[in-house]
C-alpha positions in Angstrom: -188.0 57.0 -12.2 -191.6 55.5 -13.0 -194.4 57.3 -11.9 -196.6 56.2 -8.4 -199.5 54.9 -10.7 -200.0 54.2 -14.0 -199.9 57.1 -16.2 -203.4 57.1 -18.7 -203.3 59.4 -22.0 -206.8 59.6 -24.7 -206.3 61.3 -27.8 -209.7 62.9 -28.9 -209.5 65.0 -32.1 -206.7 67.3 -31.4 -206.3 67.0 -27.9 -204.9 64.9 -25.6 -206.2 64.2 -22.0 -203.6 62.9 -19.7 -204.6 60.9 -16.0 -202.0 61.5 -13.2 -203.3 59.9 -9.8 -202.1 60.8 -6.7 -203.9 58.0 -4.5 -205.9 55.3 -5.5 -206.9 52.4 -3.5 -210.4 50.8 -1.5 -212.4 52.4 1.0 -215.9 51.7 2.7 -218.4 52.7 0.4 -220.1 55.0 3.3 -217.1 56.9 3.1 -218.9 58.2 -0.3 -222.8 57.6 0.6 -224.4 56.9 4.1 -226.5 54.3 2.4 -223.1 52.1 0.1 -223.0 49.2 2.9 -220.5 46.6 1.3 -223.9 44.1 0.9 -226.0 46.5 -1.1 -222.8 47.7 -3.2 -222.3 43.7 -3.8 -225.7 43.8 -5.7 -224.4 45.2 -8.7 -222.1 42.7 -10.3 -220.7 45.6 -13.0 -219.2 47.5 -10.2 -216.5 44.6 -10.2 -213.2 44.9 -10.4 -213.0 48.4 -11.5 -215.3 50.3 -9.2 -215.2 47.7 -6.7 -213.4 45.0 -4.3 -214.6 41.6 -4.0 -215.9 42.1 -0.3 -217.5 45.5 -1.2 -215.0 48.0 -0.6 -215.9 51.1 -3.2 -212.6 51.8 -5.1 -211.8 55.2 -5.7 -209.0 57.2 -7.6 -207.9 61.2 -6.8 -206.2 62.6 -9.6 -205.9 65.3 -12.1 -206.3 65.2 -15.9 -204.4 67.8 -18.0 -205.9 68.7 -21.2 -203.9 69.7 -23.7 -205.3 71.5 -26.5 -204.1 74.5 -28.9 -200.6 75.1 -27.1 -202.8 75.4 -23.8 -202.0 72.8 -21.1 -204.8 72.6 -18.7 -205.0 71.1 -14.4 -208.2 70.0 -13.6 -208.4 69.2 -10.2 -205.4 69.1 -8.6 -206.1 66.5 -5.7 -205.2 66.5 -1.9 -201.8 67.9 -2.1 -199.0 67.7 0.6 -198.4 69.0 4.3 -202.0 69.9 4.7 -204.0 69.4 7.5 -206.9 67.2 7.0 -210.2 65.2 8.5 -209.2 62.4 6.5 -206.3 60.4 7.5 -204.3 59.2 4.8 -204.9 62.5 3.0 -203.5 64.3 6.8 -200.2 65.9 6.0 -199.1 64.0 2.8 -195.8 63.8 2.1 -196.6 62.1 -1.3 -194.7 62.5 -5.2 -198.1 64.1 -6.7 -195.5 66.7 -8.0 -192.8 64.7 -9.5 -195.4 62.1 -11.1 -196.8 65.3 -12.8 -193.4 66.4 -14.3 -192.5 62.8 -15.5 -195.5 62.7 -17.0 -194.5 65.2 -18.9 -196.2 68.6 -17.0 -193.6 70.2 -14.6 -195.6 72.9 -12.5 -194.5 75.7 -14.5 -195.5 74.3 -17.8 -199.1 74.4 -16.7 -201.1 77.6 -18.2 -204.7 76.8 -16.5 -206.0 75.2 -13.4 -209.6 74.7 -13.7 -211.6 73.2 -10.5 -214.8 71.6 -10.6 -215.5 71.9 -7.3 -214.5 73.3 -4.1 -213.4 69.9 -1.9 -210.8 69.6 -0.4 -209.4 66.3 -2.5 -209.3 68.3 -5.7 -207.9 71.8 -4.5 -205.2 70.5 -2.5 -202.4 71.5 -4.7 -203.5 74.9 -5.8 -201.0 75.9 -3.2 -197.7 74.1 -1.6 -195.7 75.3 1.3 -192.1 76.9 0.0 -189.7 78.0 2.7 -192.1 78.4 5.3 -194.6 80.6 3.3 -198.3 78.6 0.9 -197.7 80.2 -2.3 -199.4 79.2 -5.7 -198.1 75.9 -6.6 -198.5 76.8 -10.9 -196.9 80.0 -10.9 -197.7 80.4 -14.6 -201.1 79.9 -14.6 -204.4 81.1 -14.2 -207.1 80.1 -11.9 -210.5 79.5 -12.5 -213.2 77.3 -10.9 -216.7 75.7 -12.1 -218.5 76.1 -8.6 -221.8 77.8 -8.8 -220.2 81.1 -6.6 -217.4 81.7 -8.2 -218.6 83.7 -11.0 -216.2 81.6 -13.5 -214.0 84.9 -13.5 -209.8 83.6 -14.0 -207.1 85.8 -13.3 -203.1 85.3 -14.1 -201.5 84.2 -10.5 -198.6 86.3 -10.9 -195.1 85.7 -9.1 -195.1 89.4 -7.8 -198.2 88.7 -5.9 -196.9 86.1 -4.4 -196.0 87.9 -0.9 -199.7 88.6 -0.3 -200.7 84.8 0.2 -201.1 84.3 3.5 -198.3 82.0 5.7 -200.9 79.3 6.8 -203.1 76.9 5.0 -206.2 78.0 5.9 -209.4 76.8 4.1 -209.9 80.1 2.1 -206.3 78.5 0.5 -208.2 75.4 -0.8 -209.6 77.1 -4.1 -208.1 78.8 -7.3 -210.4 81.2 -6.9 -209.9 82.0 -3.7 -206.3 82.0 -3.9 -206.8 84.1 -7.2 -208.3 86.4 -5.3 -206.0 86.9 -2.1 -203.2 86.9 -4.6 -204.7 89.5 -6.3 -206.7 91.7 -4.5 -204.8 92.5 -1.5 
């Protein structure tokens, strides 16, 4: 089966940067910036059609690239993810093939050795976890975590499958980053 989107591979040197979306489509630029009214958006022709819809809807892309480079194969940002609760409503308890676009693209979950997160939000953590038989547990069980954010002290840890039963049953918002889940998986 084809993937949701459009699969997009670059081939820099030696490694190989691959684009998997998980939702693309248009929303009111104020969604991103109090000040992106569809007029003032309008303005800047070069925003059109890539960035932007003929009537000023800003168009935006979640997704995750994978690097792969020296045997390693590595998530960054692993988008909204499914059966979450969210504020945003199309993001609101996804039910979406993230997952299975990710293994036809050639990275099954367990293939992936690092998942790197450049920030905290919640529309590029959302898969660091996926619910399994009632219980959140790691959704990359052969990788390690590690995030860019200023806090986290850019410390990564293996998520190992014996630490598994110490991730809590719920989603809650401390589940939303590697590093957090690093750390309840790891630190009891």
């Amino acid at each position: 089966m084809a993937t949701t989107y459009p699969v997009s591979r670059w081939k820099i040197g030696a490694v190989t940067i691959t684009r998997v979306v998980e939702i693309e489509g248009s929303s009111p630029g104020t969604f991103f910036f109090k000040d992106a009214a569809p007029e003032r958006l309008l303005q800047h022709a070069w925003l059109r059609p890539h960035f932007l819809t003929d009537n000023g809807r800003a168009i935006a892309s979640i997704h995750c690239f994978v690097i792969q480079s020296e045997g390693r194969r590595i998530a960054v940002d692993t988008c909204v993810g499914n059966g979450k609760q969210r504020e945003v409503k199309a993001w609101n308890q996804r039910n979406g093939r993230f997952l299975e676009d990710l293994a036809e693209a050639g990275f099954p979950r367990e293939s992936v050795d690092t998942v790197l997160c450049t920030h905290l939000h919640v529309d590029h953590v959302g898969w660091n976890t996926m619910l399994e038989d009632g219980r959140w547990l790691p959704t990359f069980p052969n990788a390690q975590a590690s995030d860019t954010s200023p806090n986290s002290g850019r410390e990564s840890r293996r998520i190992s499958s014996a630490a598994r039963p110490n991730v809590p049953a719920s989603p809650s918002p401390a589940l939303a980053s590697p590093s957090s889940t690093r750390r309840r998986c790891t630190r009891p």
